[in-house]
N, C-alpha and C positions, 0 to 999 in steps of 0.2 A: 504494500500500500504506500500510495506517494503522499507527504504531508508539506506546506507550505511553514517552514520553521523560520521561518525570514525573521521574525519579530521577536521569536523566542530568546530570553534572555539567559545566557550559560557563565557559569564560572568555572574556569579551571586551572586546577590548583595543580603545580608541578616546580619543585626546585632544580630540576635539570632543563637548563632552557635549551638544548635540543629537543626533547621529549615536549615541551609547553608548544616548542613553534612545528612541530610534524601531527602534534594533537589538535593544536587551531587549524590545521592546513586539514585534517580527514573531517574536523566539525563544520567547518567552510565548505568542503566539496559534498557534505550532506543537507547543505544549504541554510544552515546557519549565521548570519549575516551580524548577530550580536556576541560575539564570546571576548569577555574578557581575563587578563591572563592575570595569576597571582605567582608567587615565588617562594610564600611561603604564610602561612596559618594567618599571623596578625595581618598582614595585608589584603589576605583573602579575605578575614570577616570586617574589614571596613568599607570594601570594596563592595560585600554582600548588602552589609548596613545602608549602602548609601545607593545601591542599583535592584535589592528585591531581585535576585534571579530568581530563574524558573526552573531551573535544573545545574546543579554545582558534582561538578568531573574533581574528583582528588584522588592527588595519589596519598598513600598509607603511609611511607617513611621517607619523611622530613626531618628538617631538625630547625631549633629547637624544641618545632612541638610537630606534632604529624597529623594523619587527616585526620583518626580518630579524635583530637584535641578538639579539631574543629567541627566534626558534627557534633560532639557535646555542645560546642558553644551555638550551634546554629540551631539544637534543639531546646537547650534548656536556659540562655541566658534569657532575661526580661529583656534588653534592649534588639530582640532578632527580629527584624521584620516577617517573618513568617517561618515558622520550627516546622511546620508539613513538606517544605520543600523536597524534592526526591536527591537523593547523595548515589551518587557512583563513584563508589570505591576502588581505584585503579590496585593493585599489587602483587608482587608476582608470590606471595604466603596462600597457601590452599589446604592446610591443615585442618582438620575439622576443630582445632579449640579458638584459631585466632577468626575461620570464619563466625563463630560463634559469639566470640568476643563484639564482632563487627557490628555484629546482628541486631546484638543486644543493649548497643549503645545507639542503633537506629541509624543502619548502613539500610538502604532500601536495593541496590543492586551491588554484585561485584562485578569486575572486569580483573579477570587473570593476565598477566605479564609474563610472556608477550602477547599482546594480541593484533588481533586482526581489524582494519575499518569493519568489515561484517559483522565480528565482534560486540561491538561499540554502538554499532547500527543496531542491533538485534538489542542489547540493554537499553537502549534510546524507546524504540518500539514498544517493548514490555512496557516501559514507565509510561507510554501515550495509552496503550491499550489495554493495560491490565493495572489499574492504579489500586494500587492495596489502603484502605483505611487504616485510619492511626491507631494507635490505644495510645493510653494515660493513665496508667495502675500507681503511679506514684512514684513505683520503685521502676517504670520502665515509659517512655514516651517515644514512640518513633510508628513504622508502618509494621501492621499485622504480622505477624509472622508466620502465616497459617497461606499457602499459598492455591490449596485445594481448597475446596468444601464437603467434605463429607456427606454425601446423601442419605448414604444408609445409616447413619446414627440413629440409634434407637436410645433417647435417656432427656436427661434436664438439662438446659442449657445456660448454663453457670452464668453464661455473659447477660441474658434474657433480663430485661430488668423487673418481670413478675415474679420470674426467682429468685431475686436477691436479698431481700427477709422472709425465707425460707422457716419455718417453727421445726422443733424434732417430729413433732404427730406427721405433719405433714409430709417430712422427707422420709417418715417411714411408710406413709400410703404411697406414693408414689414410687417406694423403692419395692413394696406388694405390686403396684400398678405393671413396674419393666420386669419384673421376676414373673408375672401371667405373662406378658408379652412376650417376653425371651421363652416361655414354657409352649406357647400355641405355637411359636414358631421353628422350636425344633420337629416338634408332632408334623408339622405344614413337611420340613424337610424332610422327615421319617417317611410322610409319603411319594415323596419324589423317587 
């Protein structure tokens, strides 16, 4: 699908200024006509502060602080123009604890190093077409992390805000409620 991103406003964040001007040069030829470039964390978030991007490109390890530093600050400072913004995490780390780490300080894509314009393009895409909702549990603020939807769940839906003062009487009828449910529907499979 073609999109018209002319207008769309990009930051990206990169201390190696080969890497800054070959990443403006694939975000240009995907027709991007707004990107502006940062070198390192404090310049990126004043640059953020005062332009409201639309999508902020960082790489992971910088110094003296790196991208994670600044999705905290783009998430959780009071002066951020907008903490929803979508973060693309550039870096070439793919372990499952530091993706986790990422995640959970409200990294909304990654992009593994090295990569490809396709790449780049395809994490671009996802963020147009498939925008994940935020949460705000107190101890965690950024996009969902839940990137299916489960259809077949059968049970109470924690997040529902009718079950959120939940009584004990209650969550034991409804826990009698999925114990029938889970019971007729082994029977249903017994006769398959």
């Amino acid at each position: 699908m073609s999109y018209n991103l002319s207008q769309v406003k990009i930051l990206l964040v990169e201390d190696m200024p080969p890497m800054l001007s070959l990443t403006t040069s694939i975000l240009t030829m995907f027709g991007f006509q707004i990107v502006h470039g940062a070198k390192n964390v404090q310049e990126a978030y004043k640059l953020f502060c005062r332009n409201n991007h639309d999508l902020i490109i960082t790489d992971w390890l910088m110094e003296p602080e790196d991208g994670l530093d600044l999705v905290r600050m783009v998430r959780r400072n009071e002066d951020t123009p907008n903490p929803y913004v979508p973060v693309i995490l550039m870096t070439g780390y793919s372990d499952q604890t530091r993706v986790e780490m990422a995640r959970d300080l409200g990294v909304t894509e990654f992009l593994m190093k090295p990569y490809s314009a396709h790449d780049m393009y395809m994490r671009i895409v996802q963020i147009i077409e498939k925008p994940r909702q935020f949460v705000d549990t107190g101890q965690f603020f950024g996009p969902d992390r839940r990137r299916r939807k489960n259809v077949d769940f059968y049970g109470i839906d924690r997040r529902d805000d009718v079950n959120k003062n939940i009584g004990k009487e209650d969550a034991l009828e409804n826990k009698e409620e999925i114990e029938v449910v889970l019971r007729d529907m082994k029977n249903d499979l017994k006769k398959i």
